[in-house]
N, CA, C and O atoms as a GROMACS GRO file, in nm:
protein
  532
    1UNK      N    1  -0.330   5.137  -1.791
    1UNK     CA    2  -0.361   5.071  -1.665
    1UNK      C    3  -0.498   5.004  -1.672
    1UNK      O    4  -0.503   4.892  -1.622
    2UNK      N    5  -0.614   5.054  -1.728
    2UNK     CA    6  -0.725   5.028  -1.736
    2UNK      C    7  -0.761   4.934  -1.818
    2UNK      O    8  -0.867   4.874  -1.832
    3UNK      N    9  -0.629   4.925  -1.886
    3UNK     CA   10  -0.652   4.755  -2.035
    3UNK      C   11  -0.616   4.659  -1.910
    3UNK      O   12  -0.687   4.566  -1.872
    4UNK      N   13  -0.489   4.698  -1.852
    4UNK     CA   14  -0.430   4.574  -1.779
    4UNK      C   15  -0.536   4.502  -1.748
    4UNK      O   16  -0.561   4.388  -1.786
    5UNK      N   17  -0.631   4.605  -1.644
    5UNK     CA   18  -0.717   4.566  -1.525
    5UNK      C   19  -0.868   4.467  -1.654
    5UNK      O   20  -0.941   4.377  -1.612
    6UNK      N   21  -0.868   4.495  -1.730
    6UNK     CA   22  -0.969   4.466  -1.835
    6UNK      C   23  -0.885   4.314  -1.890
    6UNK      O   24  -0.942   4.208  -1.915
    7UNK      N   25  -0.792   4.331  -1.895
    7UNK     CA   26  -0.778   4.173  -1.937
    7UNK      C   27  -0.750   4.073  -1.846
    7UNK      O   28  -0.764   3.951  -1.856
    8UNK      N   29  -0.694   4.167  -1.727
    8UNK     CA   30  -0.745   4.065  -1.603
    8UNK      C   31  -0.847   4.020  -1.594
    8UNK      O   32  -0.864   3.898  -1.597
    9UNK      N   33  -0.934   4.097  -1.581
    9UNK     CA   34  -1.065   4.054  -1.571
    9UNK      C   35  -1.106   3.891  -1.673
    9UNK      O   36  -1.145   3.775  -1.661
   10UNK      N   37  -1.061   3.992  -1.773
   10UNK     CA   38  -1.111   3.883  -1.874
   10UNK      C   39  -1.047   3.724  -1.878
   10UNK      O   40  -1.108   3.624  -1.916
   11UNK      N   41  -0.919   3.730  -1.833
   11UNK     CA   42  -0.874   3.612  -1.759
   11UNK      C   43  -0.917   3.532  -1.698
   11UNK      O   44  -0.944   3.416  -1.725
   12UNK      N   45  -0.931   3.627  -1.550
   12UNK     CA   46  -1.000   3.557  -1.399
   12UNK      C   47  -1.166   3.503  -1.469
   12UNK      O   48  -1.215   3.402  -1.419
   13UNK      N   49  -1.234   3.568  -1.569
   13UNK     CA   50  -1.346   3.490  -1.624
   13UNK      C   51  -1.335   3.355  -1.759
   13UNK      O   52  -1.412   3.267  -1.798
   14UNK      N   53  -1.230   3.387  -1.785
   14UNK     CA   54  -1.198   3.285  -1.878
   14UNK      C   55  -1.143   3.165  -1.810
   14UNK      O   56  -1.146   3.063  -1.879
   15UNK      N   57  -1.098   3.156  -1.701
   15UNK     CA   58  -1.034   3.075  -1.574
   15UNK      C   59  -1.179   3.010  -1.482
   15UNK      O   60  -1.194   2.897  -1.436
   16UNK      N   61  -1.255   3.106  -1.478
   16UNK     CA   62  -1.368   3.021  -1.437
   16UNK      C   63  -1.472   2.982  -1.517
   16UNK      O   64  -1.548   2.892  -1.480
   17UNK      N   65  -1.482   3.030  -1.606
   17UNK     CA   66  -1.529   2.928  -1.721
   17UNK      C   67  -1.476   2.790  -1.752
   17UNK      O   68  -1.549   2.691  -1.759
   18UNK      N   69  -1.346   2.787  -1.770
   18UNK     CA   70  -1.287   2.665  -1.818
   18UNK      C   71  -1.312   2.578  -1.646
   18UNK      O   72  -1.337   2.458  -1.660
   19UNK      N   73  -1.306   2.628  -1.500
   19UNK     CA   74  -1.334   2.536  -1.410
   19UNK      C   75  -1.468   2.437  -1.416
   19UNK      O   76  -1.476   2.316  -1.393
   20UNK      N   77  -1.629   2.587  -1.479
   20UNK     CA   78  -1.701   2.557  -1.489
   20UNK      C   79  -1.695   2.418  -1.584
   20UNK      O   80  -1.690   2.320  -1.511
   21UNK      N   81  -1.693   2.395  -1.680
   21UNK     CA   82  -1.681   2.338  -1.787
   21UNK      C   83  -1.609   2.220  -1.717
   21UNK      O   84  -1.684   2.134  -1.670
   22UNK      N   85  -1.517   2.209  -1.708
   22UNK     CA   86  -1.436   2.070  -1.607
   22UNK      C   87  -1.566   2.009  -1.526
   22UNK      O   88  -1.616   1.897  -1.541
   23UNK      N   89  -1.589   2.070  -1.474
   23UNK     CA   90  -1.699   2.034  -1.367
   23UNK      C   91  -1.823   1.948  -1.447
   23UNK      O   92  -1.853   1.830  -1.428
   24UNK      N   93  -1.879   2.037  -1.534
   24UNK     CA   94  -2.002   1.996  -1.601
   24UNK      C   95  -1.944   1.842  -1.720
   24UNK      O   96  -1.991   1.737  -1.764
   25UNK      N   97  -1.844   1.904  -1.723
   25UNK     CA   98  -1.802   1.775  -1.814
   25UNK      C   99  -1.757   1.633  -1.736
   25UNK      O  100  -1.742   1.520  -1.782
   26UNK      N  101  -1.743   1.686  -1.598
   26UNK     CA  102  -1.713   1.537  -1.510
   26UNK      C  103  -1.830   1.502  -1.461
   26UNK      O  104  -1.847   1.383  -1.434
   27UNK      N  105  -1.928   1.591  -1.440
   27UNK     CA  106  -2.059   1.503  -1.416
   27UNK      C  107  -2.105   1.455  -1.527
   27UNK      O  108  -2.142   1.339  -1.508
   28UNK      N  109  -2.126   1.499  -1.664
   28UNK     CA  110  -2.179   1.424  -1.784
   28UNK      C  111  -2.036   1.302  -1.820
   28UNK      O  112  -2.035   1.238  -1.925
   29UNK      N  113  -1.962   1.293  -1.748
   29UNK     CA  114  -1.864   1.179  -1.778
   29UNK      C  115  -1.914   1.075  -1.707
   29UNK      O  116  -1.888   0.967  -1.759
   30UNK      N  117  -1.990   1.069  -1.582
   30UNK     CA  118  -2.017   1.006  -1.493
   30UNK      C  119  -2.072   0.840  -1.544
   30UNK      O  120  -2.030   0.726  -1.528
   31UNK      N  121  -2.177   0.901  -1.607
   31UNK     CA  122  -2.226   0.741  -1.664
   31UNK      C  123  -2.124   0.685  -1.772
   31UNK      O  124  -2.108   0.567  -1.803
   32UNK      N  125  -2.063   0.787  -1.819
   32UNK     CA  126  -1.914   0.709  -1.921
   32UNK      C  127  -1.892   0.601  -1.847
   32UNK      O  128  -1.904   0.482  -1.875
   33UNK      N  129  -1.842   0.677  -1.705
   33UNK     CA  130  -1.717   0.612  -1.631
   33UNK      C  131  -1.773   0.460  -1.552
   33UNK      O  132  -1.718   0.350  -1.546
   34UNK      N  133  -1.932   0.516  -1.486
   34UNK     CA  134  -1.956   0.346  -1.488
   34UNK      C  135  -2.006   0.238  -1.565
   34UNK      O  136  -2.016   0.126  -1.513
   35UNK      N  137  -2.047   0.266  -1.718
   35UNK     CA  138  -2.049   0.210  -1.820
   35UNK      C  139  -1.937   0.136  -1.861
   35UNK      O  140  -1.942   0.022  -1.905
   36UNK      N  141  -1.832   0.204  -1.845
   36UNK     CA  142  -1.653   0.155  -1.840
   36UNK      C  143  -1.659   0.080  -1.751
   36UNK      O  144  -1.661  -0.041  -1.776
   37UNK      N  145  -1.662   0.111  -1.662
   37UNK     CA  146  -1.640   0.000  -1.550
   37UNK      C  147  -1.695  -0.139  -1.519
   37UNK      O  148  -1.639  -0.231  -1.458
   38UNK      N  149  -1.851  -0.136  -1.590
   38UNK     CA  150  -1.909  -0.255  -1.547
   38UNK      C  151  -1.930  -0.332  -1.671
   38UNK      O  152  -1.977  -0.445  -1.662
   39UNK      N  153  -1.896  -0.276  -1.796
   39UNK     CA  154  -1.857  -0.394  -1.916
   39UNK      C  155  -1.715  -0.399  -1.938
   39UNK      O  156  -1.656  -0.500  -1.979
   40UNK      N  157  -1.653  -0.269  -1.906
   40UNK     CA  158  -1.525  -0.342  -1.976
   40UNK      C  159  -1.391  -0.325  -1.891
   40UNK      O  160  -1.272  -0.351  -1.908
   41UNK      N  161  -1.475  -0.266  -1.786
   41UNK     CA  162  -1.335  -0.294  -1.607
   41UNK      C  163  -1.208  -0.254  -1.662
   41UNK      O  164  -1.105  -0.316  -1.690
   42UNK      N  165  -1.259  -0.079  -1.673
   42UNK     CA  166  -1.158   0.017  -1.717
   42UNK      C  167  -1.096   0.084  -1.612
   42UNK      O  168  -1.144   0.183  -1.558
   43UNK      N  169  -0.986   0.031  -1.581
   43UNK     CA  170  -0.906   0.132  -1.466
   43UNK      C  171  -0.903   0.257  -1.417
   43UNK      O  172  -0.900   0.301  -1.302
   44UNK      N  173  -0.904   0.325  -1.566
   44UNK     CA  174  -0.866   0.476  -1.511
   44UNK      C  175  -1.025   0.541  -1.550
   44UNK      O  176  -1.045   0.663  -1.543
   45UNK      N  177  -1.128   0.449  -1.588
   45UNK     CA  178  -1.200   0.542  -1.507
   45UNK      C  179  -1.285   0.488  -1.362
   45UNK      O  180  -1.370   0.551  -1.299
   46UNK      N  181  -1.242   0.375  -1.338
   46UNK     CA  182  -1.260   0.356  -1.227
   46UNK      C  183  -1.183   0.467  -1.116
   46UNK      O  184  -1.229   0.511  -1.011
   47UNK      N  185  -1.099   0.484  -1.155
   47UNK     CA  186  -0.976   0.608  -1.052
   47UNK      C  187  -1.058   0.697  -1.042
   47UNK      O  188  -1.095   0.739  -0.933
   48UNK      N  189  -1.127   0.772  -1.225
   48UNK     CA  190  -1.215   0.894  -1.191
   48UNK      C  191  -1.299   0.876  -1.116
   48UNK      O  192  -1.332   0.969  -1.042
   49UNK      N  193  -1.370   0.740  -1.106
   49UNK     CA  194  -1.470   0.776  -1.039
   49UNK      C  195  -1.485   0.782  -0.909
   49UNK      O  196  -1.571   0.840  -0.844
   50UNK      N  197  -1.377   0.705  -0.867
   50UNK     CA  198  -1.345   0.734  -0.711
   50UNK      C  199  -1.286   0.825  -0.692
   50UNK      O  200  -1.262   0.844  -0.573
   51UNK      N  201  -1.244   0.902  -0.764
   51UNK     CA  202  -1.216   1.055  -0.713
   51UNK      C  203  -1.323   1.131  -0.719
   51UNK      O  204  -1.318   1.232  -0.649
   52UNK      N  205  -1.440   1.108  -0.795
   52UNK     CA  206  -1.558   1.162  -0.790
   52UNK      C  207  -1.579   1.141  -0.622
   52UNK      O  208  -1.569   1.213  -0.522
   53UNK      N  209  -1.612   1.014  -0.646
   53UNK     CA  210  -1.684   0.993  -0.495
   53UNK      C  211  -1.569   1.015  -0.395
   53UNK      O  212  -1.586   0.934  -0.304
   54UNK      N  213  -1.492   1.066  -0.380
   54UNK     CA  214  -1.452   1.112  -0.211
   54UNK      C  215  -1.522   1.222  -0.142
   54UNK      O  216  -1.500   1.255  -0.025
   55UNK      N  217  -1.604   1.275  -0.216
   55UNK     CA  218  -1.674   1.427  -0.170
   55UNK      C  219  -1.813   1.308  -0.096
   55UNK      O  220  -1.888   1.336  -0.002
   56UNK      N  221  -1.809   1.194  -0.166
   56UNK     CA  222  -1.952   1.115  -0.047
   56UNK      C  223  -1.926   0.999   0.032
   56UNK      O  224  -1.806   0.973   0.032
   57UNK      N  225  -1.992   0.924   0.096
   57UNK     CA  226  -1.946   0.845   0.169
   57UNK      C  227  -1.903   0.724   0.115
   57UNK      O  228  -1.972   0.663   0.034
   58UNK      N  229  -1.766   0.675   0.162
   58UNK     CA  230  -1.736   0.543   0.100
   58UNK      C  231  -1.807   0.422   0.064
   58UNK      O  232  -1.760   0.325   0.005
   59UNK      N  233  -1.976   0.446   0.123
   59UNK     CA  234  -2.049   0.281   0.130
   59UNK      C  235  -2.116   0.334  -0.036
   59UNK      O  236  -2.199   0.257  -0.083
   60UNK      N  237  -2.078   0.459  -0.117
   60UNK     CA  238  -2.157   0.487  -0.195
   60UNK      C  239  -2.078   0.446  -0.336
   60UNK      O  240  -2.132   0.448  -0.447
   61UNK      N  241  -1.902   0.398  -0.302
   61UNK     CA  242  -1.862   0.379  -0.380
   61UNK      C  243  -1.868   0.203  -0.361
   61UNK      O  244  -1.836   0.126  -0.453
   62UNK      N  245  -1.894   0.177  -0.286
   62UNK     CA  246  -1.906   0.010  -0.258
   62UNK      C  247  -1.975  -0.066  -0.408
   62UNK      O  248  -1.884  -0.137  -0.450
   63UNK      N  249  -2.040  -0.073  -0.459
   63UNK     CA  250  -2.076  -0.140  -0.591
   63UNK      C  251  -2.018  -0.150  -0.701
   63UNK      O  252  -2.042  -0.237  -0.785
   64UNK      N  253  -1.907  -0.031  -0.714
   64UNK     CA  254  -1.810  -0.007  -0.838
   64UNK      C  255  -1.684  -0.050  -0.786
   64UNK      O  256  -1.580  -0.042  -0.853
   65UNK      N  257  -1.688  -0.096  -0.661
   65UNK     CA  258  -1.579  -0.169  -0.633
   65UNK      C  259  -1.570  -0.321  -0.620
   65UNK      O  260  -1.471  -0.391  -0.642
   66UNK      N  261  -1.672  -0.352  -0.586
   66UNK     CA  262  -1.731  -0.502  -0.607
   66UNK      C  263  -1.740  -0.548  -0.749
   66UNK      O  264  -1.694  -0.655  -0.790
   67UNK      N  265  -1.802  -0.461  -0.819
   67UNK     CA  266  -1.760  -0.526  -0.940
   67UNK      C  267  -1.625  -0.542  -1.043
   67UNK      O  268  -1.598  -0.642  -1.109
   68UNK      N  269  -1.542  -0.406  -1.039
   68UNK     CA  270  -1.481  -0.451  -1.019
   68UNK      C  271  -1.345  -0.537  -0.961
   68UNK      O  272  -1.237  -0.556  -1.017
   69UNK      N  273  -1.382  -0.571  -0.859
   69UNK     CA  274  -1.302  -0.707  -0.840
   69UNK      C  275  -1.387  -0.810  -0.812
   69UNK      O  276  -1.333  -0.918  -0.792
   70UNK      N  277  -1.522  -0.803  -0.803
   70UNK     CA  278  -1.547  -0.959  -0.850
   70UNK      C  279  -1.587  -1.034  -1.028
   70UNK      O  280  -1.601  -1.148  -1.072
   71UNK      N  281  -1.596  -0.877  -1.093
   71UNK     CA  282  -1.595  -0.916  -1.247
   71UNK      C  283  -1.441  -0.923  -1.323
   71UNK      O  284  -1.376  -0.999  -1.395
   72UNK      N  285  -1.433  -0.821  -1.270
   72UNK     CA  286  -1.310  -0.812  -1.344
   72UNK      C  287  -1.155  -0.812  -1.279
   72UNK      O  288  -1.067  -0.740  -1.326
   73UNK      N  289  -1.132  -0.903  -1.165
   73UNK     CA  290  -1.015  -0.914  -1.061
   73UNK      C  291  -0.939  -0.778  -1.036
   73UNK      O  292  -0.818  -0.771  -1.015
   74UNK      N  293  -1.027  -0.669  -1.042
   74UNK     CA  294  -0.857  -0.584  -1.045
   74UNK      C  295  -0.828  -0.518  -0.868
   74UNK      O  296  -0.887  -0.448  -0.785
   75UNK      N  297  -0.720  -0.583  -0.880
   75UNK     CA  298  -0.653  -0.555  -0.686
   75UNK      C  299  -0.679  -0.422  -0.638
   75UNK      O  300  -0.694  -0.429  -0.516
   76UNK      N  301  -0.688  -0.329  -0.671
   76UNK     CA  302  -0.712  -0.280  -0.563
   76UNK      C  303  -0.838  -0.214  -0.548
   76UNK      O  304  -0.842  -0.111  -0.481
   77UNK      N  305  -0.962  -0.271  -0.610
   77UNK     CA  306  -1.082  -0.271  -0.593
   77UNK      C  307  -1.110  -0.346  -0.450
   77UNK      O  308  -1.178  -0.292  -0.363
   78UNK      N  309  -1.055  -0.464  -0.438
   78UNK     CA  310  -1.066  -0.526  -0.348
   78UNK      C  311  -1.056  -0.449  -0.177
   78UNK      O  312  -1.133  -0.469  -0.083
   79UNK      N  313  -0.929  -0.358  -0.179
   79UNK     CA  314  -0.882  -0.298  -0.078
   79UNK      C  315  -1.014  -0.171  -0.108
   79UNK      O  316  -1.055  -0.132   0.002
   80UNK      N  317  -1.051  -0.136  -0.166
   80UNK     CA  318  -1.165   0.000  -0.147
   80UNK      C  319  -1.286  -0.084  -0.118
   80UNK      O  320  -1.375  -0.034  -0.050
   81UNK      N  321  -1.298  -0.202  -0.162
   81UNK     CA  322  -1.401  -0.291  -0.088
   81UNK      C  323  -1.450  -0.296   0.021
   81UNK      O  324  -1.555  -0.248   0.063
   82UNK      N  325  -1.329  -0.390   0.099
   82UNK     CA  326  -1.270  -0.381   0.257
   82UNK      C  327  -1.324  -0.218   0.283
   82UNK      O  328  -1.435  -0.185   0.325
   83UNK      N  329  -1.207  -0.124   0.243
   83UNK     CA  330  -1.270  -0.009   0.339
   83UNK      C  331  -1.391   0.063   0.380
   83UNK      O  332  -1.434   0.094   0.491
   84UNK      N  333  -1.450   0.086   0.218
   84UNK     CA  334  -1.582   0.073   0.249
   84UNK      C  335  -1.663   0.007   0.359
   84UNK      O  336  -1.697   0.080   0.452
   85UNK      N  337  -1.690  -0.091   0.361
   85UNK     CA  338  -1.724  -0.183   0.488
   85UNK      C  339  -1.667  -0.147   0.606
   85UNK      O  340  -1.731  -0.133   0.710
   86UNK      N  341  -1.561  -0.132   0.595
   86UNK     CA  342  -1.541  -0.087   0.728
   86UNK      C  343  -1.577   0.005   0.754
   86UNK      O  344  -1.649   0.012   0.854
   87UNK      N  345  -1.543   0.135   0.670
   87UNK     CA  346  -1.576   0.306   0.669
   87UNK      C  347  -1.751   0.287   0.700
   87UNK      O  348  -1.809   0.386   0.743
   88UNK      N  349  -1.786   0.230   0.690
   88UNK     CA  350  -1.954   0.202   0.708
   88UNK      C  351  -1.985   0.197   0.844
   88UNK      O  352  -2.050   0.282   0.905
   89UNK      N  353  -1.908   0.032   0.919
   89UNK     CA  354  -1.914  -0.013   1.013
   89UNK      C  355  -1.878   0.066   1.141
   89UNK      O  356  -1.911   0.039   1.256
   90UNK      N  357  -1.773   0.210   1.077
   90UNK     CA  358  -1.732   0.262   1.177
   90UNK      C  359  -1.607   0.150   1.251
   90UNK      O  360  -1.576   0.143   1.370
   91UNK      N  361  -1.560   0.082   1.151
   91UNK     CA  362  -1.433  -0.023   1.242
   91UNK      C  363  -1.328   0.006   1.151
   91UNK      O  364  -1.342   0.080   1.054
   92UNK      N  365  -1.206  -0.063   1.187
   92UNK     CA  366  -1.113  -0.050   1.117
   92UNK      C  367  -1.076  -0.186   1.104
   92UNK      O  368  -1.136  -0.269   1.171
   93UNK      N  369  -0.932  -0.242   0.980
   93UNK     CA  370  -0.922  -0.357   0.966
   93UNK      C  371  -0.858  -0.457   1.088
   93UNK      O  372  -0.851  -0.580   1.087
   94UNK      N  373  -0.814  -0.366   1.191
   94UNK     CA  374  -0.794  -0.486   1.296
   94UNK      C  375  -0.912  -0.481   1.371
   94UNK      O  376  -0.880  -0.496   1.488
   95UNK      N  377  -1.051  -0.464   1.358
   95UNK     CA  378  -1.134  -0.508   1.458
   95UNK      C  379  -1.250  -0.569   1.354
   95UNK      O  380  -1.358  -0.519   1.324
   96UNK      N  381  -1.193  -0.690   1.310
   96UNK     CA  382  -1.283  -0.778   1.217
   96UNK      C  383  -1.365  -0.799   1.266
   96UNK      O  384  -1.476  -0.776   1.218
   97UNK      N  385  -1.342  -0.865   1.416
   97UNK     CA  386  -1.391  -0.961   1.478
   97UNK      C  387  -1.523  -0.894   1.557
   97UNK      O  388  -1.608  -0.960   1.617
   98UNK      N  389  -1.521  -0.714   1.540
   98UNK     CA  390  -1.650  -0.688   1.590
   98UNK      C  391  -1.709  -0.686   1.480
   98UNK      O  392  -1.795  -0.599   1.499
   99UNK      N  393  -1.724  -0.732   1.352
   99UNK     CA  394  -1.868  -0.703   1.245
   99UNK      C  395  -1.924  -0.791   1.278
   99UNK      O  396  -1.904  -0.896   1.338
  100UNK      N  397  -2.049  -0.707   1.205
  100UNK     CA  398  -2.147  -0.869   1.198
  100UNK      C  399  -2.124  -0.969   1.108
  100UNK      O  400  -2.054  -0.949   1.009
  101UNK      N  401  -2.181  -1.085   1.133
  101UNK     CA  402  -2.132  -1.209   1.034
  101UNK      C  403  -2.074  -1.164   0.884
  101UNK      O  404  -1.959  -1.154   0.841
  102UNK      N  405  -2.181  -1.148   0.835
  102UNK     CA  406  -2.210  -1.102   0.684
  102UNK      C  407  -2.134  -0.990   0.667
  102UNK      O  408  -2.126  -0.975   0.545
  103UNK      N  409  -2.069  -0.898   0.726
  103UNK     CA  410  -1.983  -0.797   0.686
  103UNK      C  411  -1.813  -0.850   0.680
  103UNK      O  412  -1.732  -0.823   0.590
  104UNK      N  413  -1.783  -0.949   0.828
  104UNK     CA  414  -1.691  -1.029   0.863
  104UNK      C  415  -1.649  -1.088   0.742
  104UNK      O  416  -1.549  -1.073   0.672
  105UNK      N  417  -1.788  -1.187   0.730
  105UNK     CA  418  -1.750  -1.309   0.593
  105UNK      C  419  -1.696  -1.233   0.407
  105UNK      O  420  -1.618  -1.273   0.321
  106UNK      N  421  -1.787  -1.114   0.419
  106UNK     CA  422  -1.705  -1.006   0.336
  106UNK      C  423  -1.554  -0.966   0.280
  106UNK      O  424  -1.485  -0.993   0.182
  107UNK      N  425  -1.543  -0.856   0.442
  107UNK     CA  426  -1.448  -0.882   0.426
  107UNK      C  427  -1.307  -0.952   0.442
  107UNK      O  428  -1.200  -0.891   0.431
  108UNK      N  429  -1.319  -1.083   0.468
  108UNK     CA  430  -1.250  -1.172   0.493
  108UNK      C  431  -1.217  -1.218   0.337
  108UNK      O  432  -1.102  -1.231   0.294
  109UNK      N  433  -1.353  -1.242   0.248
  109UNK     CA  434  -1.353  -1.324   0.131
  109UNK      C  435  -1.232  -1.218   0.042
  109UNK      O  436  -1.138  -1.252  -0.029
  110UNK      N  437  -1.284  -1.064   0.084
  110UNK     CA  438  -1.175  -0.954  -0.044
  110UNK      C  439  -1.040  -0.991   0.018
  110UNK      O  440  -0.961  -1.047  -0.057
  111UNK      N  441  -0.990  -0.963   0.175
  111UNK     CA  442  -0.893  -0.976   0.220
  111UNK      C  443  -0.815  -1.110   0.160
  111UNK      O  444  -0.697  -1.096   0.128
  112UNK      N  445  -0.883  -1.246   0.146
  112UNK     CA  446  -0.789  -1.407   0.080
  112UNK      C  447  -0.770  -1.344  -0.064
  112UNK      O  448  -0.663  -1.361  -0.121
  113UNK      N  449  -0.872  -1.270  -0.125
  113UNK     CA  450  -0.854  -1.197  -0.266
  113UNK      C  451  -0.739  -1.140  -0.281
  113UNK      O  452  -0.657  -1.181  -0.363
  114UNK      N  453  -0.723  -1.055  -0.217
  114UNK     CA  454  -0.612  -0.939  -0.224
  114UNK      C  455  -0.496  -1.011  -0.187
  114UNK      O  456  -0.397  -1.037  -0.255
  115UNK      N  457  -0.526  -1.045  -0.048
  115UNK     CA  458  -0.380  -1.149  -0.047
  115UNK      C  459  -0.286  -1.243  -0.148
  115UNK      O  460  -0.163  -1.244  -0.159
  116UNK      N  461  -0.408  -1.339  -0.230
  116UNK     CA  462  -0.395  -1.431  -0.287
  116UNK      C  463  -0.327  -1.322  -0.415
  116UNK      O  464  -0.235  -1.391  -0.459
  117UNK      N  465  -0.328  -1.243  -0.462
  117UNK     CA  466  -0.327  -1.159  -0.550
  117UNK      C  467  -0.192  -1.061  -0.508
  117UNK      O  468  -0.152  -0.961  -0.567
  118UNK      N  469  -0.146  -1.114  -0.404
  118UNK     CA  470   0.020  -1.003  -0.392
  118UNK      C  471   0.007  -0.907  -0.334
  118UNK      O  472   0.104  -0.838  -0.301
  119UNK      N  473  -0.169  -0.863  -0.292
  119UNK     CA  474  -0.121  -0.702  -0.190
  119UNK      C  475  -0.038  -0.714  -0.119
  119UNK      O  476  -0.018  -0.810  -0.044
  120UNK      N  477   0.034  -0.606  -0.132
  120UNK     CA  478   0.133  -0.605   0.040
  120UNK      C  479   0.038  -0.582   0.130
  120UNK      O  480  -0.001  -0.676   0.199
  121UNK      N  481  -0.007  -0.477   0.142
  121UNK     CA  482  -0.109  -0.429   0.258
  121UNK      C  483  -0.200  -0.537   0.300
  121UNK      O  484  -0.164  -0.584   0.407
  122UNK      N  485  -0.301  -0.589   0.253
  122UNK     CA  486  -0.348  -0.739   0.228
  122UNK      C  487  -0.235  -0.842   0.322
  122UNK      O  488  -0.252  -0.903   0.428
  123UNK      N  489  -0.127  -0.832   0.238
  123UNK     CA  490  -0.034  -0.949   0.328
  123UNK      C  491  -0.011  -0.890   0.476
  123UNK      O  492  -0.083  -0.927   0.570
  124UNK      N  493   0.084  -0.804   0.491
  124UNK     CA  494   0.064  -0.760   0.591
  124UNK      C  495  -0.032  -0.750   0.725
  124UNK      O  496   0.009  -0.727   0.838
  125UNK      N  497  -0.204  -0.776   0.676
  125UNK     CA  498  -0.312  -0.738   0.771
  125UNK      C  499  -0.320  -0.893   0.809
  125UNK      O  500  -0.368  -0.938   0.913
  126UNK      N  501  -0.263  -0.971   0.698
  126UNK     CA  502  -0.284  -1.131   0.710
  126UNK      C  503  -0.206  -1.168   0.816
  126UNK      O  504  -0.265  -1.198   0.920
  127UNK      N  505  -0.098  -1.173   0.812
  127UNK     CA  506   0.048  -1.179   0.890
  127UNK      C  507   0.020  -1.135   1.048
  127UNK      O  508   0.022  -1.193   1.157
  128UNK      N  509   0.000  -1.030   1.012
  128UNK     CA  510  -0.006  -0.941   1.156
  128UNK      C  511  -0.129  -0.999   1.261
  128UNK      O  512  -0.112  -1.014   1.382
  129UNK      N  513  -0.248  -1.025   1.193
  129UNK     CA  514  -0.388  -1.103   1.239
  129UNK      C  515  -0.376  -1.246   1.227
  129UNK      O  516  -0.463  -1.332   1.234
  130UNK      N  517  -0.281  -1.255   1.211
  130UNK     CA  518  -0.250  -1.459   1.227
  130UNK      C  519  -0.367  -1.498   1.127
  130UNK      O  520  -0.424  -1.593   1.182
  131UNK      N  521  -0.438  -1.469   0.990
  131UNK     CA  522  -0.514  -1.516   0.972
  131UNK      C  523  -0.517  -1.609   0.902
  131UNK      O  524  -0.437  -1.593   0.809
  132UNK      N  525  -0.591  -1.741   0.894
  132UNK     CA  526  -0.560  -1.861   0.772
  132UNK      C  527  -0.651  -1.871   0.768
  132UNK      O  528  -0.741  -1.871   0.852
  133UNK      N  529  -0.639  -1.890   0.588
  133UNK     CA  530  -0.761  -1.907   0.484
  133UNK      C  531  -0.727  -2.009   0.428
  133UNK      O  532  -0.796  -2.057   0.339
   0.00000   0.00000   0.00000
């Protein structure tokens, strides 16, 4: 009985070791992932890294999303763009029309992006908001 309980143990510590380790290895991945991203507008670690950042606020992932989709076109940078800005503004995408200029002209420019580019969601916000670009 007393091995059982002993290699349990030794389990439940070998189990949080290997969490530890995940952990420490995704923060020392960190500059991997935006090094990837801003020379060579790598998808999947763009994914990591926005899964990094959901634990902070969306305006913090705003720069790795701008770039890429304004370096490297990839769609649905564009849509974490938009939200950001909005998630900032405290608005959502049907109340464009309360940002300020410069947030408006924003996200208006990702929204013809995304559109122009086949989002559905994108099309949809277009459609629905009568908007022409």
């Amino acid at each position: 009985m007393s091995c059982d309980k002993e290699q349990a143990k030794k389990d439940e510590y070998e189990a949080y070791q290997k969490h530890l380790d995940s952990v420490y290895n995704e923060a020392d991945s960190i500059p991997k992932y935006i090094y990837n991203i801003v020379v060579h507008g790598n998808t999947d670690d763009y994914y990591n890294l926005h899964m990094i950042y959901l634990d902070y606020k969306e305006i913090n992932f705003l720069p790795f999303a701008v770039i890429m989709a304004e370096k490297h076109k990839y769609p649905p940078a564009y849509s974490d763009a938009i939200y950001a800005i909005l998630s900032n503004s405290g608005k959502d995408i049907y109340e464009i029309d309360q940002l300020d200029s410069a947030s408006r002209k924003l996200v208006l420019k990702y929204l013809k992006a995304s559109y122009e580019l086949g989002d559905e969601s994108a099309m949809g916000v277009v459609d629905s908001l009568k908007i022409k670009f």
